[in-house]
Every structure is written in structure tokens, then in C-alpha cells.
C-alpha positions as CSV (number, residue, x, y, z in Angstrom):
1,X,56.3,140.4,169.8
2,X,55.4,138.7,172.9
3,X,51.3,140.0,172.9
4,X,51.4,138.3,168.7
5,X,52.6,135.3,170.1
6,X,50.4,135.2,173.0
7,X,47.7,136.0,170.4
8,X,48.1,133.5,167.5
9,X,48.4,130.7,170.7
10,X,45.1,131.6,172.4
11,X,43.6,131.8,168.9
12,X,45.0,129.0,167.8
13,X,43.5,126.9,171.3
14,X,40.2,128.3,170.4
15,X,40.2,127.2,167.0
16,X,41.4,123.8,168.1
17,X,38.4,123.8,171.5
18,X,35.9,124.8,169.0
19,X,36.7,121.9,166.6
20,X,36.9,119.4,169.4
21,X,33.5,120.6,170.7
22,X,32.1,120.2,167.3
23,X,33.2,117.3,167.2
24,X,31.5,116.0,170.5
25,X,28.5,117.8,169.4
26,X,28.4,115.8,166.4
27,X,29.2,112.5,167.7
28,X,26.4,113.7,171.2
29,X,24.1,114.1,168.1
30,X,24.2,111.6,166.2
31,X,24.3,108.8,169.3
32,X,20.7,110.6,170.1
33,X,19.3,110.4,166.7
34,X,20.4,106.1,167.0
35,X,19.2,105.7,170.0
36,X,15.8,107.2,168.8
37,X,16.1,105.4,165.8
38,X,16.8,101.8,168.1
39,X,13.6,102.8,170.0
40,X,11.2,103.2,167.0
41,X,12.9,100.2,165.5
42,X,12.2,98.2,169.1
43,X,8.5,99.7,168.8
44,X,8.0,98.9,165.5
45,X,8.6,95.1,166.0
46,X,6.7,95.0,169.6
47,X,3.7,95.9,167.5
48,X,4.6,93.6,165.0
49,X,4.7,90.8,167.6
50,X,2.0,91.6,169.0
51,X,-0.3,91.9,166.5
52,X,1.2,88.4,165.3
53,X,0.5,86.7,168.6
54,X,-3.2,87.6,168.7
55,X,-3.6,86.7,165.1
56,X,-2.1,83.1,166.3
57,X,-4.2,83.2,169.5
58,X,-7.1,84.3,167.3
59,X,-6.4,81.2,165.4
60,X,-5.6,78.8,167.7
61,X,-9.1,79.5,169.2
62,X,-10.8,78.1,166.5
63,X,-8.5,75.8,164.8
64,X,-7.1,73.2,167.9
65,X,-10.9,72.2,168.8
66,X,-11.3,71.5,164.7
67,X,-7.8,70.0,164.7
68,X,-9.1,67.6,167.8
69,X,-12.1,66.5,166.6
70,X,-10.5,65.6,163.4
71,X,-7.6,63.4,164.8
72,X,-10.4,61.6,167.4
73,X,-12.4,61.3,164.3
74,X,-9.6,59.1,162.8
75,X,-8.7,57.4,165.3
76,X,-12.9,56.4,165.7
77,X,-12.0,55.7,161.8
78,X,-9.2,53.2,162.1
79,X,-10.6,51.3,165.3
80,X,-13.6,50.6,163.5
81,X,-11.6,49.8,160.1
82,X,-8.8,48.0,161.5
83,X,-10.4,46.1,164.7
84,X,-8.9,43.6,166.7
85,X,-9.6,40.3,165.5
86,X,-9.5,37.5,168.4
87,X,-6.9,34.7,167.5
88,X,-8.4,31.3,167.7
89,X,-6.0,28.9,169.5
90,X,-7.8,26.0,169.4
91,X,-12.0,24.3,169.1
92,X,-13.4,22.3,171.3
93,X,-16.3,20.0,169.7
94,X,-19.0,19.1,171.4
95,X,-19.5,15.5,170.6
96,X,-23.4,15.1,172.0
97,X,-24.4,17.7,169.3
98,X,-21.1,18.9,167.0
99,X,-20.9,22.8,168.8
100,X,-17.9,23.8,168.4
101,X,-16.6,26.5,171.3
102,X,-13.6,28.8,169.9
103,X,-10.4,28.7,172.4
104,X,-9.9,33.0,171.9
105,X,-8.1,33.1,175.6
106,X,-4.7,31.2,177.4
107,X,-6.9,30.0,179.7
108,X,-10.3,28.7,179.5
109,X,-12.9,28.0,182.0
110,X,-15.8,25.4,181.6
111,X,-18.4,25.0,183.7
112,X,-22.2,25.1,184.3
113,X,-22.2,28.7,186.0
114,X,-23.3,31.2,182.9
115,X,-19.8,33.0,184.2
116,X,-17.7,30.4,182.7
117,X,-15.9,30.9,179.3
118,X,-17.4,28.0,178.1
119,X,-21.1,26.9,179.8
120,X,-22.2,23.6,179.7
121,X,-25.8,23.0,180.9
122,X,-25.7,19.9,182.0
123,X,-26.6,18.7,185.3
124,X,-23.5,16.2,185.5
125,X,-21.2,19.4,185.0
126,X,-20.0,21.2,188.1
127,X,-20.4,25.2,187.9
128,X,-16.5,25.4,187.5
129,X,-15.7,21.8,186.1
130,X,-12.5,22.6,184.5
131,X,-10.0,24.9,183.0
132,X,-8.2,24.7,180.1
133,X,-5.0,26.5,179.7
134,X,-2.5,27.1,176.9
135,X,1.0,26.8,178.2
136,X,4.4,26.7,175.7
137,X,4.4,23.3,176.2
138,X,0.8,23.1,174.8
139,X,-2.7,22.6,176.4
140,X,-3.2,21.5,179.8
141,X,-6.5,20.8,181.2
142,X,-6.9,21.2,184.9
143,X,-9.8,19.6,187.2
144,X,-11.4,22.5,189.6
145,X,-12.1,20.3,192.6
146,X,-15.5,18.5,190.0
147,X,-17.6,16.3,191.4
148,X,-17.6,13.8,188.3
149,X,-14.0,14.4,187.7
150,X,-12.0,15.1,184.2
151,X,-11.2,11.4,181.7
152,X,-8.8,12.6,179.0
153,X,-8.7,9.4,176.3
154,X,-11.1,7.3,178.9
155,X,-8.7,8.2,181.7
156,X,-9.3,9.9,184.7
157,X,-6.8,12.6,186.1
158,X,-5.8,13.0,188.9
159,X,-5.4,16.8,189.0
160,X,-4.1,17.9,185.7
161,X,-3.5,16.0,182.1
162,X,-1.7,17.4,178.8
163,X,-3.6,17.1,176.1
164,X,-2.9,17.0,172.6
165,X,-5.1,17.4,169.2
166,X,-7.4,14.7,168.8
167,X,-7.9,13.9,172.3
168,X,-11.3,13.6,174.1
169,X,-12.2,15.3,177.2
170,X,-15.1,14.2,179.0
171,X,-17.1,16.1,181.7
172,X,-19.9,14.6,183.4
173,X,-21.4,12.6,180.4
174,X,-20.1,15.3,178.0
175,X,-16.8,14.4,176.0
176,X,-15.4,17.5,174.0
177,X,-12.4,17.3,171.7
178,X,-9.9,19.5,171.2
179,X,-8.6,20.0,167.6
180,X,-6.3,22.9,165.8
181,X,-8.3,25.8,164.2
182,X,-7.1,24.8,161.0
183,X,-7.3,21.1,161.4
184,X,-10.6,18.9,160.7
185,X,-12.8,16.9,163.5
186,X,-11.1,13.6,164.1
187,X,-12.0,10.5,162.7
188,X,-15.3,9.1,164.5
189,X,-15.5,11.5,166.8
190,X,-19.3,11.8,166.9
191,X,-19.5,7.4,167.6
192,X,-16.8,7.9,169.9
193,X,-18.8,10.2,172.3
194,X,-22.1,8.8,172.3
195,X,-20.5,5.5,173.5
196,X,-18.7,7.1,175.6
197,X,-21.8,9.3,176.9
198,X,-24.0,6.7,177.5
199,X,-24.1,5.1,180.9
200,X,-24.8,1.5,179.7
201,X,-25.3,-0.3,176.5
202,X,-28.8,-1.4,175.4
203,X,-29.5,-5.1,175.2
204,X,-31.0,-5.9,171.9
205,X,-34.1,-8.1,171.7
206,X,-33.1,-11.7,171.3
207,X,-35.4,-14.0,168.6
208,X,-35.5,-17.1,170.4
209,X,-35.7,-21.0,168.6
210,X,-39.6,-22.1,167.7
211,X,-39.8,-25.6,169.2
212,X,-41.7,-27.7,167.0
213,X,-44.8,-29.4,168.5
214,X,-45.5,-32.7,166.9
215,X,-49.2,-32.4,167.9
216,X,-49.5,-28.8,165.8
217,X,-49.6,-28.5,162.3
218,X,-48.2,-25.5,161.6
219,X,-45.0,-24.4,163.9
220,X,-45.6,-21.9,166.5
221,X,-43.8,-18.9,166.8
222,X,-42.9,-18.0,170.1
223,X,-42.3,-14.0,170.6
224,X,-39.0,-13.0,172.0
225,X,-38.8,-11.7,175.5
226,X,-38.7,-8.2,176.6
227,X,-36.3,-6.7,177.4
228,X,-36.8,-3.7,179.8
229,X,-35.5,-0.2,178.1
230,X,-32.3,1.0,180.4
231,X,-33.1,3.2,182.7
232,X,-30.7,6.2,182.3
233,X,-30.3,7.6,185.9
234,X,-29.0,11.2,186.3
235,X,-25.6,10.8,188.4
236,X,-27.0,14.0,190.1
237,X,-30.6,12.4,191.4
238,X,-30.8,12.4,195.4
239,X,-27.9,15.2,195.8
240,X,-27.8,17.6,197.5
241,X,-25.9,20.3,198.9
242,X,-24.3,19.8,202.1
243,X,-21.4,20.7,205.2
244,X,-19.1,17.7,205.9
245,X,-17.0,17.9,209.2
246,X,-13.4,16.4,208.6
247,X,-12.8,15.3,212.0
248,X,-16.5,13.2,213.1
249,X,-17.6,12.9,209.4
250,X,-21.1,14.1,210.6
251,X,-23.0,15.8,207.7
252,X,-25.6,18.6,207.7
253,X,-27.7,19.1,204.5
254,X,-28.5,22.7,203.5
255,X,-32.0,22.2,202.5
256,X,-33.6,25.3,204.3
257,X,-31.8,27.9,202.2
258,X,-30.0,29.5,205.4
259,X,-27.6,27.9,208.1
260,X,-26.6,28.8,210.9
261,X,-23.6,28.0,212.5
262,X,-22.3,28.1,216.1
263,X,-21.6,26.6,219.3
264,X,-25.6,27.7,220.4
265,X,-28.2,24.8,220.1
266,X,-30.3,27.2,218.8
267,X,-28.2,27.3,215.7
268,X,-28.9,24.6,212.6
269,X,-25.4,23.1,212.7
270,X,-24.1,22.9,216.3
271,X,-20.4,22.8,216.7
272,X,-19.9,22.1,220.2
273,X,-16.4,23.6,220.8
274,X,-14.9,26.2,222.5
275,X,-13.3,28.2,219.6
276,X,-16.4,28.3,217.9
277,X,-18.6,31.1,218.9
278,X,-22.3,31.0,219.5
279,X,-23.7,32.8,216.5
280,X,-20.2,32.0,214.7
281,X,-21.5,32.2,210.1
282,X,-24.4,32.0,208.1
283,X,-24.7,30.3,204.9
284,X,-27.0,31.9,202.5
285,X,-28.4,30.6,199.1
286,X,-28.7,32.7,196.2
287,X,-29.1,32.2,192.9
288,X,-25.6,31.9,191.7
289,X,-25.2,29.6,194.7
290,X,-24.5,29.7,198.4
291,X,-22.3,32.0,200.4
292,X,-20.8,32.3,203.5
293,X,-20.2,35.2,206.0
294,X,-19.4,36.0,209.1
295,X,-21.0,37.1,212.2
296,X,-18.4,38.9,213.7
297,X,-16.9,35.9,215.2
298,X,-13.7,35.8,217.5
299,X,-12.2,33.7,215.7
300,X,-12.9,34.5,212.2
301,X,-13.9,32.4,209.6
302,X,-11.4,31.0,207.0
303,X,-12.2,29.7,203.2
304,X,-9.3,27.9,201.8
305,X,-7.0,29.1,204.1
306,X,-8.1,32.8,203.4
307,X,-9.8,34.5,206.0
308,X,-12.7,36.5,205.0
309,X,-14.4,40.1,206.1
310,X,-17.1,39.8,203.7
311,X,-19.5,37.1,201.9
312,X,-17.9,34.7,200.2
313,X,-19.0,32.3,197.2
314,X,-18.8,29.0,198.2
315,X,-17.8,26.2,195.5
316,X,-18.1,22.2,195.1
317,X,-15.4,21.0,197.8
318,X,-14.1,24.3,199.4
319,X,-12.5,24.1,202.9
320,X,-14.4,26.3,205.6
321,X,-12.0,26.7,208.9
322,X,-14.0,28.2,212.2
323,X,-12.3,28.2,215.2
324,X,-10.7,25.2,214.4
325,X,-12.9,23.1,212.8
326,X,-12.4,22.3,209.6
327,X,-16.0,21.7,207.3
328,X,-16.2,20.7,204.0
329,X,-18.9,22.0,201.1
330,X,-20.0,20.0,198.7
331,X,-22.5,21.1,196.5
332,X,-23.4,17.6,194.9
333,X,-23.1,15.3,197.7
334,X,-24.6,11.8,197.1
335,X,-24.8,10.6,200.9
């Protein structure tokens, strides 16, 4: 009895082992067979990625230059069809000859350097006569230092003037008004600058009486008297450019087209003072004007309270500092 028993249990264990390990078997099998499957799956869409990311590099090679040139094509396209059109702010009429000068900019210089916004060639201009300048207020005109000075309305200012449309600015002999882009020339504009242009008015001939002789027969006529044509003098005749000192008044005119300046005696304008060195600047004359520049002085050289390390353009009435002494330039100076 007890070797059955025995029996049927170790059969029984085997029966259940073998189940169990066909089991594991099974399950061992089938977890190979997805994990082979997982792989070819993974490989499968590595080449599929691949292949798609050269096909998109492949086409990104020749399609983002084309794709370039076409945006900077339209954008050439709609600057040249949609350009910038400059906003008129104001004319200025020239009232010797009716130009008008467009006010496109906030501020507006006039002069008779070719640099100027608007250039007047005129001898009785300065080469930076004025600015103009559009503030929220409205237009102010501003004198640069000019020899002739600014007259709004007949008046001179004294450093800057609002003005308003319809007034006259005059320059020189030159009167300009200013007027509204969409606004017409004032009334008389064109009498009221060449009065105000001309330097004096022109005496008219004057018939005088025929005194009757009782010894004639017939009355004689006597001619009237001539009257000499006015002589229209340029304000600018017998200038000249020249260095003022502020302290002696003593002038030196720049007629040489080079200056020296120093404490030497060999130099062309001799400042006999300590702070000034020997060989101290050299004014120069160009074509766009003079300039100044120094020759490595001790004390420097100062224009307008700026000190310079280079040349410098000089303007109509600009302050020149060395070693003290203060000289003025003026361009048109009358003596």
C-alpha cells in the first residue's frame, strides 16, 4: 500500500513539474518571439526615419535657397511698390524768384554751404544762416551766429523767433515765406519782398516847370535833371575773413590762406603770452572754408569751449581758446 501511495504522489509531482515547466517554456517562448518582434518593429521605423530625414534634407537643399530668394524678391517688390513718401510740413517761397523749397525734415538748415538743407547762393547769406525747426508749438526759426542776422515780419531777432504761416523771413537780402503745404502764397507776397530786398528806393526823374521867356516865341522846354541810378552795394564788398582778440580788440586778416599762430615772432599772428606756445595752431583754407588744428600745443586748443585733437571747421563767429586767449573768427568781417 505504502510503495502505491508513494507512487501515484511522485507521479502525480511529475505530472504537475512537467506542466509548470511547460508552462515557463511557453511563456520563455513567447517573451522571445516579442522581443524579436519589438526589434524588427524598432528597425522597421529607424529606416523609415531615416529614409524620411534625407528625403527632407534632400529637399531642404534645394527648396530654402528658392524659398529665400522668393521672400527677398517680395520684399524688393513691396519697397519699390509701396515706397516711403516724405511728408511735407511746410514751403518756403522764395520771394526774389517764386522757388519754393519743401520743409520734408523737423529741422531745417539754410545756408550758402551746398551742405545745407536748403542753399541759398547769395553772397549776403552766411554758409549756416539759419535753422528752421518744427517744434509742437509750431515753427521756430533760429539765427546760427549770421553775419546779416534773421528779420521775421521786418523785425530782427535776437536769437530765435516763432513764426507762423504767412510770415516773411529775410536772410541777407533774401525774404522767404513760410506757408502750409496745402495753403496758397499770401497776398503780395512777391511786392512785399522786392521792397523789402532792395537796399534803397529809386528816385524817379522829376519834369520840372518851363519858365516862359518873354523875349522867345515859342516856350522852351527845359529837360529834367538826372538823376544818378542807385548804386546797389553788396553788404559783403571789402570783407574779409579775419581773427579778432577779445581782450586788445587787435585784428589779423587771413588773406594768405595759412596762419600761424604762437607766442614765436616768426609766426603770422603773435600772441605774446606765456600760456601760448611758440608754434601753438594753424589755420588752413580749403574749399569748404578754413580750419583749425593743433600743433601739439601744451595747452591745447579749445573751439567753443570744446577742445579739439583734430582739424576743426571753423564758422562765422566761433570762439577759439589757446592758452588763455580767447579769439574770435569771423568770416565776413567788415573792419
Amino acid at each position: 500500500m505504502l510503495n502505491k501511495r508513494k507512487f501515484k504522489g511522485g507521479l502525480l509531482t511529475f505530472c504537475t513539474d512537467a506542466v509548470m515547466l511547460n508552462h515557463k517554456y511557453l511563456y520563455v517562448k513567447s517573451a522571445i518571439c516579442r522581443r524579436k518582434e519589438a526589434a524588427q518593429v524598432e528597425e522597421v521605423l529607424e529606416k523609415v526615419l531615416r529614409s524620411g530625414m534625407e528625403l527632407l534634407v534632400g529637399i531642404g537643399r534645394y527648396a530654402l535657397p528658392v524659398l529665400a530668394f522668393l521672400i527677398v524678391l517680395r520684399c524688393l517688390f513691396s519697397l519699390l511698390r509701396n515706397r516711403p513718401r516724405p511728408v511735407t510740413l511746410g514751403i518756403l517761397v522764395n520771394g526774389a524768384n517764386g522757388d519754393e523749397f519743401p520743409l520734408n525734415h523737423w529741422e531745417t538748415s539754410i545756408g550758402r554751404n551746398k551742405t545745407c538743407d536748403i542753399f541759398l547762393a547769395y553772397n549776403t547769406i552766411s554758409r549756416f544762416h539759419a535753422v528752421l525747426s518744427r517744434r509742437k508749438e509750431g515753427w521756430t526759426v533760429f539765427d546760427t551766429y549770421s553775419k546779416t542776422g534773421v528779420y521775421v515780419n521786418g523785425k530782427a531777432i535776437e536769437r530765435k523767433s516763432p513764426v507762423y504761416d504767412g510770415d516773411s523771413i529775410m536772410m541777407g537780402n533774401v525774404v522767404l515765406f513760410l506757408r502750409a503745404p496745402d495753403s496758397p502764397p499770401p497776398a503780395g507776397w512777391r511786392e512785399a519782398a522786392q521792397v523789402a530786398a532792395q537796399p534803397q528806393q529809386i528816385p524817379q526823374p522829376v519834369e520840372m516847370p518851363v519858365e516862359e521867356d518873354a523875349s522867345a516865341e515859342e516856350p522852351v522846354f527845359v529837360p529834367p535833371a538826372e538823376v544818378a541810378a542807385p548804386v546797389y552795394e553788396d553788404i559783403r564788398s571789402n570783407r574779409m575773413p579775419v581773427l579778432m582778440a577779445e581782450s586788445t580788440g587787435e585784428v589779423y586778416e587771413l588773406s594768405g590762406g595759412s596762419c600761424l599762430i604762437g607766442r614765436s615772432p616768426e609766426a603770422d599772428f603773435t600772441l605774446p603770452v606765456q600760456t601760448v606756445s611758440a608754434r601753438h595752431a594753424r589755420l588752413s583754407q580749403y574749399e569748404d572754408g578754413w580750419v583749425i588744428e593743433d600743433l601739439g600745443s601744451k595747452a591745447g586748443t579749445v573751439v567753443n569751449g570744446k577742445a579739439i585733437d583734430g582739424p576743426q571747421t571753423l564758422f562765422d563767429g566761433d570762439r577759439i581758446n589757446l592758452g588763455g586767449v580767447t579769439l574770435r573768427f569771423y568770416e565776413d568781417y567788415t573792419g
